[in-house]
Structures are given as structure tokens and as C-alpha cells.
TORGUBA-467184 format. One record per residue (C-alpha): chain; y negated, x, z negated; residue number from 1. Coordinates in pm, whole numbers, plus 50000, padded with zeros to 5 digits. Example, Ala and Ser with C-alpha at 12.3 -4.5 7.8 and 13.67 -1.06 7.14 Angstrom:
2
+-----+-------+-------+-------+-----+
| mol |     Y |     X |     Z | seq |
+-----+-------+-------+-------+-----+
|   A | 50450 | 51230 | 49220 |   1 |
|   A | 50106 | 51367 | 49286 |   2 |
+-----+-------+-------+-------+-----+
END
This chain:
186
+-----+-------+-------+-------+-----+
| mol |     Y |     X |     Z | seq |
+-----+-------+-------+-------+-----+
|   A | 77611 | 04097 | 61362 |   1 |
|   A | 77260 | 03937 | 61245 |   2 |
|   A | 77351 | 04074 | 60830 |   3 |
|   A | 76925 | 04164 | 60881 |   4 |
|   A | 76804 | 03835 | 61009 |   5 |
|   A | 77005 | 03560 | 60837 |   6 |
|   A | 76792 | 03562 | 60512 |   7 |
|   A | 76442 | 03528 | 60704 |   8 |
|   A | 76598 | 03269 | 60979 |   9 |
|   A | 76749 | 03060 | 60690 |  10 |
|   A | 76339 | 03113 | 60530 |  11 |
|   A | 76197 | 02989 | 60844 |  12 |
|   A | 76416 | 02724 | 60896 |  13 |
|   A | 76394 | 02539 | 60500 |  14 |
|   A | 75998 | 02592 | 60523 |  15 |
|   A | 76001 | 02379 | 60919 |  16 |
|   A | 76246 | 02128 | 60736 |  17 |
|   A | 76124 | 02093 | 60391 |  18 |
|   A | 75698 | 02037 | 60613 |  19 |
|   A | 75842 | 01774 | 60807 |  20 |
|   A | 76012 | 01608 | 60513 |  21 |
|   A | 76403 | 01613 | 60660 |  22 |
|   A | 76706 | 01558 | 60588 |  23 |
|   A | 76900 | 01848 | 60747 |  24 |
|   A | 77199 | 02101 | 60737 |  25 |
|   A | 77237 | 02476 | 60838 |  26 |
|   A | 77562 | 02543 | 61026 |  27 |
|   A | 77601 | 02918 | 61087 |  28 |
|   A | 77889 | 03046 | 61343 |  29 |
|   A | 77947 | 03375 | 61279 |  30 |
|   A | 78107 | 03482 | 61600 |  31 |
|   A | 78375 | 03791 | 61460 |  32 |
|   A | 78076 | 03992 | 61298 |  33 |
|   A | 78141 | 04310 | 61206 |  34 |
|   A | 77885 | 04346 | 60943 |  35 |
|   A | 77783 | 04178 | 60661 |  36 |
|   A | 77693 | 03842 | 60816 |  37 |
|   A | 77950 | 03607 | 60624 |  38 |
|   A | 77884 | 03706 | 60273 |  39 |
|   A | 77502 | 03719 | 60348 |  40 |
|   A | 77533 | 03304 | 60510 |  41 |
|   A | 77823 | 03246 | 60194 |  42 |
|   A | 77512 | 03391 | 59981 |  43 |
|   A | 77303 | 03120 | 60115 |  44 |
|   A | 77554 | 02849 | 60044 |  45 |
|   A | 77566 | 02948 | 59659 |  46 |
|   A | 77189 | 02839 | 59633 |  47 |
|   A | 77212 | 02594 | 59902 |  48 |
|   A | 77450 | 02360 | 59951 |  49 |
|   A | 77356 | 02248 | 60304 |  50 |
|   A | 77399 | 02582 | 60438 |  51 |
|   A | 77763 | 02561 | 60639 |  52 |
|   A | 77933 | 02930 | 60762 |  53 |
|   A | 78178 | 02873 | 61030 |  54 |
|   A | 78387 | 03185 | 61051 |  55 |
|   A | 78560 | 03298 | 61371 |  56 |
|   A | 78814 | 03622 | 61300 |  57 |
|   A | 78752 | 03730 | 61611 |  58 |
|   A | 78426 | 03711 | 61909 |  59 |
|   A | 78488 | 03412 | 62101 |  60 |
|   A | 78186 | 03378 | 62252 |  61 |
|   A | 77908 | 03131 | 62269 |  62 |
|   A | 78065 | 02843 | 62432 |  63 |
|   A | 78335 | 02823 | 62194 |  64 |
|   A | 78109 | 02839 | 61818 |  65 |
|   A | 77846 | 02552 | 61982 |  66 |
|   A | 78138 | 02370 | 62021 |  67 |
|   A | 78243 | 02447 | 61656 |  68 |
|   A | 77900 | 02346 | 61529 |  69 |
|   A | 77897 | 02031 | 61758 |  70 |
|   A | 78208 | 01922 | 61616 |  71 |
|   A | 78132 | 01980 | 61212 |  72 |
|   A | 77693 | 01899 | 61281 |  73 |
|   A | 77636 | 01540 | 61101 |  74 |
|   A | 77324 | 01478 | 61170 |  75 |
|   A | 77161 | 01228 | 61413 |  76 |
|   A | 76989 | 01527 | 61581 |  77 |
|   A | 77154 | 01867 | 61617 |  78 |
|   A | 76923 | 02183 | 61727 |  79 |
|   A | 77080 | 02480 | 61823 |  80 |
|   A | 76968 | 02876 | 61830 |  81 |
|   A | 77036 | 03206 | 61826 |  82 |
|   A | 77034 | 03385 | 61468 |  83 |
|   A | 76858 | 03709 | 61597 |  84 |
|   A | 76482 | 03564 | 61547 |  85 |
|   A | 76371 | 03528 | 61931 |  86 |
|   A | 76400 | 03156 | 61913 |  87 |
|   A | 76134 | 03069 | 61677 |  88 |
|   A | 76207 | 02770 | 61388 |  89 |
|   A | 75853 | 02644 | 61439 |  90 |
|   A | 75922 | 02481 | 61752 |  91 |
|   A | 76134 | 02237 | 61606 |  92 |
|   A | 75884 | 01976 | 61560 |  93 |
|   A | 75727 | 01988 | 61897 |  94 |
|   A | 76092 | 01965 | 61989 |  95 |
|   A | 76170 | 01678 | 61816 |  96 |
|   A | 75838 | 01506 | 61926 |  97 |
|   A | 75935 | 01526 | 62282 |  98 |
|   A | 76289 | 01460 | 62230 |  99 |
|   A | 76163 | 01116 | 62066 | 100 |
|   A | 75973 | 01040 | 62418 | 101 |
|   A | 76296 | 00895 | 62515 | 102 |
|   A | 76504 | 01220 | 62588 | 103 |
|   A | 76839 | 01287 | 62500 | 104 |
|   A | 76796 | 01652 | 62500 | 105 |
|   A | 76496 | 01923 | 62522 | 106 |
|   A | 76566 | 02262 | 62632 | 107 |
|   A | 76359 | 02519 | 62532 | 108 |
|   A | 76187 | 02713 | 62834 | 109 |
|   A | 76102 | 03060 | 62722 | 110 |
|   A | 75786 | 03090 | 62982 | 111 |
|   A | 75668 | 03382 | 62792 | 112 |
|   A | 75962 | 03604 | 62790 | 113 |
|   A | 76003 | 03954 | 62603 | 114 |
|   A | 76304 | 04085 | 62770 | 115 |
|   A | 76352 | 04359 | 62984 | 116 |
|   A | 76226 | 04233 | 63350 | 117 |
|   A | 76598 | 04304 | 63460 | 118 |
|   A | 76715 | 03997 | 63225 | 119 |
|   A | 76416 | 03789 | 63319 | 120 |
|   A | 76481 | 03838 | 63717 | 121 |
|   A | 76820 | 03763 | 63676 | 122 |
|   A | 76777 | 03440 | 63462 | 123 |
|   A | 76461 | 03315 | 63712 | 124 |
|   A | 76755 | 03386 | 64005 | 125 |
|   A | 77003 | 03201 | 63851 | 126 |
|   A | 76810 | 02942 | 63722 | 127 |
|   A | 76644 | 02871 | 64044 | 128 |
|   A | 77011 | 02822 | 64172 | 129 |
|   A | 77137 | 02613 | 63908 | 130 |
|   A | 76799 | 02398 | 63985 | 131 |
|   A | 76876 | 02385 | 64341 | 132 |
|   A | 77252 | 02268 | 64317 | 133 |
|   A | 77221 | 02088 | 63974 | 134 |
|   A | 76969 | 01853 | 64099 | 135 |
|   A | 76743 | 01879 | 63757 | 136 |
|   A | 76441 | 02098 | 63768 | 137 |
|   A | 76438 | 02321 | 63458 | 138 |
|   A | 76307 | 02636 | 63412 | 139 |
|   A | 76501 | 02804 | 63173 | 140 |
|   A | 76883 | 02635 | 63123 | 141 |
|   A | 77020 | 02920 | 62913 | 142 |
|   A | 76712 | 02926 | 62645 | 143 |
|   A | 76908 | 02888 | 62327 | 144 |
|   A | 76667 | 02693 | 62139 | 145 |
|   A | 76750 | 02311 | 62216 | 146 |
|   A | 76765 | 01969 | 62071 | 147 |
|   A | 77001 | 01719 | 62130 | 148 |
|   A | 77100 | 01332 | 61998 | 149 |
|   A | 77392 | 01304 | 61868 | 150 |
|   A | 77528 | 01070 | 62135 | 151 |
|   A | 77498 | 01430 | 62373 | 152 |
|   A | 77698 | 01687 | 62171 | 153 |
|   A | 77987 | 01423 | 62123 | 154 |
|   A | 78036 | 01388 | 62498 | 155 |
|   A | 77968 | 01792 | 62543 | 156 |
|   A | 78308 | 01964 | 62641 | 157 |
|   A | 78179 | 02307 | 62565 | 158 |
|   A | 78464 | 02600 | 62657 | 159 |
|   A | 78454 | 02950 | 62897 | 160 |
|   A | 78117 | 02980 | 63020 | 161 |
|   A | 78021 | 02609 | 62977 | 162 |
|   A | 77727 | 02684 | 62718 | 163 |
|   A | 77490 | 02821 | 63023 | 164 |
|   A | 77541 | 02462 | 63192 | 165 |
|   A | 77475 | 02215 | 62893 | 166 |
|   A | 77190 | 02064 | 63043 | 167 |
|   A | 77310 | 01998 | 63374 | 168 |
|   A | 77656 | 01842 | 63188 | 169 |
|   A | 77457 | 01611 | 62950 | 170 |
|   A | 77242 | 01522 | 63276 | 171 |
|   A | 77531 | 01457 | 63489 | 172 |
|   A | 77664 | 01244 | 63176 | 173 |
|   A | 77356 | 01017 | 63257 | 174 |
|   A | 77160 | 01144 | 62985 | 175 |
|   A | 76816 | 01242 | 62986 | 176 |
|   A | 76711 | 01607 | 63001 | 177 |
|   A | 76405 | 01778 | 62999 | 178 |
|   A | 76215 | 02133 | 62846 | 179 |
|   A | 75949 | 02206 | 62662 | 180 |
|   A | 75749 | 02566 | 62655 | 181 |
|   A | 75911 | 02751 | 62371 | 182 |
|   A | 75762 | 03074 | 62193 | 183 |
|   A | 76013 | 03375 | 62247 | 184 |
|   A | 76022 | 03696 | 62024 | 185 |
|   A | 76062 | 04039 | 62110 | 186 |
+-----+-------+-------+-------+-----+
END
């Protein structure tokens, strides 16, 4: 249900792309919306043929449309976040920058968070304990804003909960994980 924000994330995202001179796709996953999403991202697709719309009929949560997306996503990179404007498209170069320092996959740390201070005690709790028993140091493992090689999502078994995990999996995989500070929006 992000009918409002599709048309200024798919904006945001073709001005980062077309700066940095890529090659790149949009996959959307619209998750059982309710609202207008689908024929706003089929909208898209009419005047831009990279734009992709996975469709689910139903909500199947978050695990299940990364995997989607990691299964149809071509590229040698694959970013993924959420459609409702907190993660911001800008970051995808400073992303992609650190990811070439010889990581397999940046997570986004929201250090400046505007959420309620229910969410953000509850995330720093949990991902202090994911730290601890993990055995990688992250900040922030649920940020949704991340960048991956390809090599990562094709080894990613991504199902139930899974998606709040994806850097300790990859890590655990042998790959190498790290975050970056990320700007988060209201």
C-alpha cells in the first residue's frame, strides 16, 4: 500500500542511476496491496521498460517478495529497500563504494532513526542480541536499505522470518558483511 510513494521513489531512484551512469532494473514486489500500487508500478513499466512489478495476490510478507526479487534481479549488484521513502535512493553510491572495498554485502545502519523510541529500543535490544550470538558486530541488521553481489542473493534461502537475519546468513556463508551509516526518513 505505497499507491503515494511509488512515483517519487521510482524519481529518486532513475536520477541516482542515470548520475552514476548504470545499467540497472527496478523490481517492485507489491506484497497483496490493497490500493492502487500495481497499476501505479504497471504505469511505470509503460514508459520504462526496466521497471519489473512482481505481484503477490495476497501479503506474504517480507521474507518471501526479497526472495522473489532475488530470484528474477539480473544484475551483478542487487540493492534492496522499502518503497515507503525512509530508505533514501541517494545512498546508493556510498553503498556501492564500500561494497567495492571488498564486501559482499553493506547493510545500511539507520544511526539517525525517526521512529517512535518504542521501535528504536526494541531494534537496539534485538540487535545487540543478534550481535552477541551472531558473532558479527552490526548495528542495525534489519535496516532495509542494503547492497549485495550477486554471488550473496543466489546462496540466500530467504523464507518465515529469515529477512531480519540476512546478514548474519551471508556471513555465516563466508561472505563478507559490513554497514555503512544510512540517512533514515521520517
Amino acid at each position: 500500500n505505497e499507491e503515494e510513494s511509488l512515483g517519487e521513489l521510482y524519481d529518486k531512484i532513475t536520477a541516482v542511476m542515470r548520475a552514476m551512469s548504470a545499467t540497472y532494473e527496478i523490481i517492485f514486489i507489491d506484497d497483496g496491496s490493497i490500493d492502487g500500487s500495481a497499476g501505479v508500478i504497471e504505469s511505470l513499466h509503460e514508459k520504462d521498460n526496466r521497471v519489473k512489478l512482481i505481484q503477490f495476490l495476497h501479503n506474504y510478507g517480507k521474507s518471501a517478495a526479497l526472495a522473489a526479487g532475488f530470484k528474477l534481479a539480473a544484475g551483478r549488484y542487487v540493492i534492496t529497500m522499502d518503497a515507503d521513502l525512509q530508505d533514501d535512493p541517494e545512498e546508493i553510491p556510498k553503498l556501492l563504494e564500500k561494497l567495492q572495498q571488498g564486501y559482499d554485502l553493506v547493510s545500511g545502519w539507520k544511526k539517525v532513526r525517526h521512529d517512535p523510541i518504542s521501535k528504536r529500543w526494541a531494534s537496539k535490544v534485538y540487535n545487540y542480541f543478534t550481535s552477541l550470538f551472531s558473532g558479527i558486530r552490526l548495528h542495525d541488521f534489519n535496516c532495509g536499505l542494503k547492497i549485495y553481489r550477486r554471488e550473496v542473493v543466489r546462496t540466500l534461502r530467504v523464507y518465515g522470518e529469515m529477512h531480519r537475519y540476512l546478514p548474519v546468513i551471508a556471513f555465516r556463508n563466508g561472505f563478507r558483511v559490513t554497514e555503512l551509516p544510512v540517512r533514515h526518513h521520517a
